[in-house]
N, C-alpha and C positions, 0 to 999 in steps of 0.2 A: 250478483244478479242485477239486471237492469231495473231501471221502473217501465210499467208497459201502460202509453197512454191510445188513449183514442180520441181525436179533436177533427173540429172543420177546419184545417188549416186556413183554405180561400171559398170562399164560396162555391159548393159542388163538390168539393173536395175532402173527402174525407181520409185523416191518413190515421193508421197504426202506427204504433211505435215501439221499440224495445223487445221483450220477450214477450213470446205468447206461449200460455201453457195453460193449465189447468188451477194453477192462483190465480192470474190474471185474467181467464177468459170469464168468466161470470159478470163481473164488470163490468168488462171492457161491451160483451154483448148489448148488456142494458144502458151504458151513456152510447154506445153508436146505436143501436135502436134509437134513442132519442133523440140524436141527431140526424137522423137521415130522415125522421119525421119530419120534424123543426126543418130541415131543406125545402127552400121553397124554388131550387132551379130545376130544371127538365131532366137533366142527367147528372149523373153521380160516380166521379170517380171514387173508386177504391183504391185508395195510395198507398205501396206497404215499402217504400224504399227504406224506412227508416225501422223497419225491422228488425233486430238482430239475430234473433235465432226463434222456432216456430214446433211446434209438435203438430198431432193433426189438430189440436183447439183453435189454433191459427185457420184452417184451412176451415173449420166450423165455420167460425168468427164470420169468415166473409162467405161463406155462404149463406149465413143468416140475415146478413147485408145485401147482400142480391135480390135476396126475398122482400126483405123489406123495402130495399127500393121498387121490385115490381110491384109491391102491393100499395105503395105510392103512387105508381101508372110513370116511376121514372126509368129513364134508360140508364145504364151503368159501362162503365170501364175499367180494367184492372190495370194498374200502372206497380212496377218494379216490384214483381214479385220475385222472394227469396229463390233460392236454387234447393231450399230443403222442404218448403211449400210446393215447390213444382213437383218433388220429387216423392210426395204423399200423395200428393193428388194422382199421382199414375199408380201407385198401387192400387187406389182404390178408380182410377178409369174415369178421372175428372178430369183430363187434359182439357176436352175438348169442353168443357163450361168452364172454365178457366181463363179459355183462350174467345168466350163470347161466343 
């Protein structure tokens, strides 16, 4: 198993990494919450390119980011999401906040 982190790569940017599941998502929610506080740019990506494999705690994950950046007053984007994220996310009918 992977180690699963979550960093500001660049400024704005906030990426996931590794596996997300249910070890990993309690974490990984509270240092990205505190990162995307800590952002002090307008908008906020959500980078998951370096993902490796995701349960629905992945699909939490950034929805809990979403939140938290709107409750910052930033705008967000989702960049390289998995094809096992997307494919949660239609079960439960999140295509369309996924896709902004």
């Amino acid at each position: 198993m992977s180690d699963a982190a979550v960093s500001m790569a660049e400024p704005g940017v906030l990426s996931l990494a590794g596996v997300l599941d249910y070890r990993s998502g309690p974490a990984l929610r509270k240092q990205g919450k505190a990162l995307v506080t800590a952002c002090r740019e307008p908008r906020l990506v959500l980078d998951c390119s370096a993902v490796e494999k995701s349960s629905s705690v992945g699909l939490s994950l950034l929805l809990g980011f979403m939140r938290d950046a709107q409750a910052a007053g930033k705008t967000w984007e989702l960049r390289g999401i998995p094809e096992d994220m997307r494919e949660i996310a239609g079960v439960y009918d999140l295509d369309e906040v996924l896709a902004g």
